[in-house]
Steps between C-alpha positions, in 0.01 A plus 500: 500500500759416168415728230320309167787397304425726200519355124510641158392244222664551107321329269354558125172302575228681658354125667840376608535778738172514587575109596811573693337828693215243603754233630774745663158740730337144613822493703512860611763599254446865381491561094597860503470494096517371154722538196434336122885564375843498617524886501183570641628265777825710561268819534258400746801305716646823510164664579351239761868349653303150568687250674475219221451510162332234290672518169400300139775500244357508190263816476489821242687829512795340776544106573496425848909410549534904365247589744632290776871659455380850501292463831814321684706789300233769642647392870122440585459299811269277300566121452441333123320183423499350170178320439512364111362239287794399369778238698759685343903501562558819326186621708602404747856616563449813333242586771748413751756688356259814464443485870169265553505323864293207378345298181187376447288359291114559413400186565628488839205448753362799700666374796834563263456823440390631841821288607725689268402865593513445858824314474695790279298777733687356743825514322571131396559392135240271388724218327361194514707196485475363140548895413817499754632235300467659170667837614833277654467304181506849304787617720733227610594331213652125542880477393491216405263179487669399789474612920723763563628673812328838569658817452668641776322780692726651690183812619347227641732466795381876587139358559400386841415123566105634539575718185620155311145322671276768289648490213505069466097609604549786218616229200175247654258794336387548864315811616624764772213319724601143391894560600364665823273161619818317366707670705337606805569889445235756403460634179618864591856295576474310160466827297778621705742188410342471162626935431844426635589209294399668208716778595780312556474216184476868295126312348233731354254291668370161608538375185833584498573331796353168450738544147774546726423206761456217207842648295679484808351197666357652789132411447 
């Protein structure tokens, strides 16, 4: 039997975490514990090592980018999931910058939010596609009003034809499991493809890569 995937919810309202706990056990997600600022939050990840963390952004004592960069800092196993009010650019890449595997907002539907823990448990990035856009927006910027031709990428001809497969799948916003039903491999063999071209493009992460595929015209 798979272990519970075990959650840690950051939040400075009392009822919003109450809210979240109730929607994350109805589907046999474990809430190992609560935290009301950012460096409360960085204590008990430390103490309780969940596998996702649940993280607001604005809260007391530590925001929740702080937070989120000193838990990825901490070398904790644990994944980070911003889940804010606010549709935010500087939110929103600062969180991705700190570390955070996925975005969300708070009025995302409970389906959302169980979506987004098991999908960065897992080790995906939860980017959805409008939010794809406005990270290659934020990082490939246009040369000029009109169509130009890519930059060369000359560490792309190190990557295997499957290699090349995932990461077009990679810059779609496409999960681990999508790539593998698109593909006809399992997901062990995407995670596999999906570690080695981030070795070899030198990319932090997925983000990174998807980055890499639209500046170099590989997506």
């Amino acid at each position: 039997m798979t272990a519970p995937i075990r959650v840690l919810l950051v939040d400075d309202h009392a009822t919003m975490r109450a809210g979240f706990r109730m929607i994350l056990e109805a589907s046999d997600i474990e809430v190992v514990g609560e935290a009301a600022t950012g460096r409360e939050a960085v204590a008990r990840a430390a103490e309780l090592r969940p596998d996702v963390v649940c993280m607001d952004v604005q809260m007391p004592d530590m925001d929740g980018i702080e937070a989120t960069r000193r838990i990825v800092a901490d070398g904790t196993a644990a994944q980070v999931v911003i889940v804010t009010t606010f549709d935010r650019d500087d939110y929103l890449f600062s969180a991705l910058d700190a570390g955070a595997s996925g975005f969300l907002l708070k009025n995302a539907g409970p389906e959302e939010l169980v979506n987004a823990v098991r999908v960065v448990a897992a080790g995906d990035a939860l980017l959805a596609p409008e939010v794809t856009r406005r990270v290659i927006e934020r990082h490939v910027a246009p040369v000029s009003a009109t169509p130009s031709t890519p930059e060369p990428a000359p560490e792309a001809a190190i990557l295997t034809e499957r290699e090349r497969d995932v990461l077009r799948l990679l810059a779609q916003a496409m999960s681990n499991a999508e790539i593998a039903h698109a593909l006809f491999i399992g997901e062990a063999t995407v995670k596999t493809h999906v570690s080695n071209l981030l070795l070899k493009l030198g990319a932090r992460d997925r983000v990174g890569a998807v980055v890499y595929a639209h500046r170099h015209g590989l997506a």
